[in-house]
Each structure stands twice: as C-alpha cells, then as structure tokens.
DRENNU-271731 format. One record per residue (C-alpha): x, z, y; residue in three letters. Coordinates in steps of 0.2 Angstrom, whole numbers, padded with zeros to 4 digits, always signed. Layout:
N
XZYALA/...
***
This chain:
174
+0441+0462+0228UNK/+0442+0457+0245UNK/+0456+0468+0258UNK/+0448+0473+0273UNK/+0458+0466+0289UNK/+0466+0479+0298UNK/+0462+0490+0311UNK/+0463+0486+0331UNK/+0474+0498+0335UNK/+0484+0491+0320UNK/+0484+0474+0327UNK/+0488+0483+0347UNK/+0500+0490+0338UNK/+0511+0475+0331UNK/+0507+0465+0348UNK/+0516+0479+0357UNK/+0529+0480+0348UNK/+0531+0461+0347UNK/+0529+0461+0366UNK/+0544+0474+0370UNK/+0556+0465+0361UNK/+0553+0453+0376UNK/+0553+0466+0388UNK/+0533+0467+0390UNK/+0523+0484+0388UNK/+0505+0482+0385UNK/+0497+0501+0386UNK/+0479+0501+0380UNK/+0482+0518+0369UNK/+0471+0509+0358UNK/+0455+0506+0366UNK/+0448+0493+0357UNK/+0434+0492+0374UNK/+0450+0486+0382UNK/+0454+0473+0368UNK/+0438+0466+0368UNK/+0437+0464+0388UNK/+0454+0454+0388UNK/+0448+0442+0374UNK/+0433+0440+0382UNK/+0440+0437+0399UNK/+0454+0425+0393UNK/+0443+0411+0391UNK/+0430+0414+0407UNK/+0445+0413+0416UNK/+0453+0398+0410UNK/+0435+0389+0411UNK/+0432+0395+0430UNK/+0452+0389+0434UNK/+0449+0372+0426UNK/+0431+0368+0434UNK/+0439+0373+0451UNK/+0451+0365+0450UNK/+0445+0347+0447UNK/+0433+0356+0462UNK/+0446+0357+0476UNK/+0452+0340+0471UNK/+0434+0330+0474UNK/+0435+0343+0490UNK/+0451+0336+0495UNK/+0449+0319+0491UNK/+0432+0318+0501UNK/+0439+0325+0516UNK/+0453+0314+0515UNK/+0442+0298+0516UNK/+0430+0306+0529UNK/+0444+0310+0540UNK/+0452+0291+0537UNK/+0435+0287+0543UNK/+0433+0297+0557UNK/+0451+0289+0564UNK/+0445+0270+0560UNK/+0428+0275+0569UNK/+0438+0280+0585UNK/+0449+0266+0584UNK/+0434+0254+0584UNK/+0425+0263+0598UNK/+0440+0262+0608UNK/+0443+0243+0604UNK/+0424+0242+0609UNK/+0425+0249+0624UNK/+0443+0239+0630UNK/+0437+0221+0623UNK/+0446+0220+0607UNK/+0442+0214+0592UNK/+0444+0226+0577UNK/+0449+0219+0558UNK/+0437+0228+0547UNK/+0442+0239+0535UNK/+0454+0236+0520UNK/+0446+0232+0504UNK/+0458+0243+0496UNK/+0450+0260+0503UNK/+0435+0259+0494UNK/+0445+0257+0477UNK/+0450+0276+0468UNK/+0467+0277+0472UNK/+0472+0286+0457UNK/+0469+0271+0446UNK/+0477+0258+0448UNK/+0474+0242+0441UNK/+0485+0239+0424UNK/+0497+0225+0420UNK/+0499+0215+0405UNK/+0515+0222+0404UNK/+0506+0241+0405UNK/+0500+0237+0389UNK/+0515+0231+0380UNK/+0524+0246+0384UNK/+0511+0256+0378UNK/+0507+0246+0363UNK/+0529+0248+0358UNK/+0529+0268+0362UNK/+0513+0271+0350UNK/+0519+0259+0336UNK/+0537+0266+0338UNK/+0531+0285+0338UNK/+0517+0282+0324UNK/+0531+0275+0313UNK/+0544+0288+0318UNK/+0529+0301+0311UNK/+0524+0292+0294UNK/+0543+0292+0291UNK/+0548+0311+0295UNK/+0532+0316+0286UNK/+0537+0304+0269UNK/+0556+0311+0274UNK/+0549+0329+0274UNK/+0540+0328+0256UNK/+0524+0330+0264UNK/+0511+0319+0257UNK/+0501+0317+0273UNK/+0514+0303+0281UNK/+0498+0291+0282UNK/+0493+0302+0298UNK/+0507+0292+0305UNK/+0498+0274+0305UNK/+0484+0282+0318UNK/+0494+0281+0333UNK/+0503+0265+0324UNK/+0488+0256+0322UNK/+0484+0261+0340UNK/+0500+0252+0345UNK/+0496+0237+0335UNK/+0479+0236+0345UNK/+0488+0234+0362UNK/+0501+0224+0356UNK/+0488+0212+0350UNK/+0478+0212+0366UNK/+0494+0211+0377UNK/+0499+0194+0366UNK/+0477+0189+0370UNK/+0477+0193+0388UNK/+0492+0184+0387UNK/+0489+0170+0382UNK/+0472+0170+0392UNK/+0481+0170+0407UNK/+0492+0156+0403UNK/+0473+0146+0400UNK/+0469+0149+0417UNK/+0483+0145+0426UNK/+0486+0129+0416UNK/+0465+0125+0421UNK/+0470+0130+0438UNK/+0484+0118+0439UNK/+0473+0103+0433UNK/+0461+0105+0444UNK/+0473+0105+0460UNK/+0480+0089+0453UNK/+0475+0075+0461UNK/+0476+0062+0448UNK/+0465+0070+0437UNK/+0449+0062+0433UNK/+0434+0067+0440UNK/
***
C-alpha cells in the first residue's frame, strides 16, 4: 500500500525548524493559504524579474544610441552652419556592441577547456564507480568540434593570404 505524503503543516513544520538553525523564522501557524500563496508567487516573480530586466537593458541600450545620435546630429549642424566638412559616422556604431567578433584563437581556447573539463568528468565519474562516465564525452566531443574548426579556419586563412600574396606579385602570370 501506498503512504500518504505528509501533512502541510508537517512539511511548515520541518522548513521552520530547518530555517532557525540559520537564524530565520518563518510564522505561518500553519495556514496552508499562506503556503500555497508563496509557491505560487515564487515563480510570478522570478518570471516578471527576468522579463524586466532584459526590458531595462533594450531601454538603456536604445537611449544610449538615440542620445549618441542626438550629439552627432548637433555636431553636423554646427559643422553645417561654420563651413566644415563632417566624417560620417563610424561603421562600428551600427554593430551590437556586446558581440564581438571572435578570433580563431577564441575558439582554441574554447575547444581546450571543453575537451579538458569533459575528460576531467568521464574520469571522476569511472573514478567514482558510477557507470555513467560516458556523460563525460558530451562536452569532450563539443571541444573536439572547435578544436577541429579552429585547425579548418585555420588553415583557410593561410589559403587566402597565400592567394592574396600571389595576386600582389607582379611576376605572376596573367
């Protein structure tokens, strides 16, 4: 036969007494209404937080660029107005400045940590006894594939430079 799980005030019960061996008191006096409010408003909360704050951040960002604008707009009408000749703006303010664009080097380094950590895992799991120590070749494997597109790329780039070279050369053949 299946035990019934405990009560709620069972459960209050062990919570408060886990909570004031760390010096927190939580008095609900066993209103389960009180319970089911605070698991319910747990997760409401922590959606709002999280959709507000990537919010604020489009905010800010936005009224960053429109005041950058606002500046370069006053610049260039007071350039106007004097005779001068205003550069346009850089190429580099339309791009999102919080990516930036990755190195072959970026991927090296990732491709070594992943590798590394995946086969610190598969060996502490096969260490441990645990039979699971395959779960370890999931970040390896992930490390393997950058390692291999870093070597690529790599090579790649060398392929056009080296055609870049031949074409600047002026004994080459036409």
């Amino acid at each position: 036969m299946i035990d019934s799980l405990p009560a709620a005030t069972d459960a209050m019960a062990a919570a408060d007494a886990m909570t004031r061996g760390i010096g927190l008191s939580i008095n609900t006096d066993g209103d389960p209404a009180i319970v089911s409010i605070l698991g319910v408003m747990i997760p409401i909360i922590a959606i709002v937080l999280g959709i507000g704050i990537g919010m604020l951040s489009l905010y800010l960002d936005y009224r960053k660029k429109r005041e950058f604008f606002e500046l370069h707009h006053k610049e260039r009408m007071a350039a106007i107005e004097k005779g001068i000749e205003v550069p346009p703006l850089a190429p580099e303010f339309f791009q999102d400045s919080r990516r930036r664009i990755r190195t072959p080097s970026d991927y090296l380094r990732r491709g070594l940590v992943l590798l590394l950590v995946g086969g610190a895992i598969a060996f502490a799991l096969e260490r441990s006894g645990d039979h699971d120590s395959v779960w370890g070749l999931v970040p390896a494997a992930i490390g393997v594939a950058y390692l291999v597109f870093y070597f690529l790329e790599g090579r790649r780039q060398n392929e056009r430079e080296r055609v870049a070279d031949d074409s600047h050369r002026p004994d080459r053949p036409v």
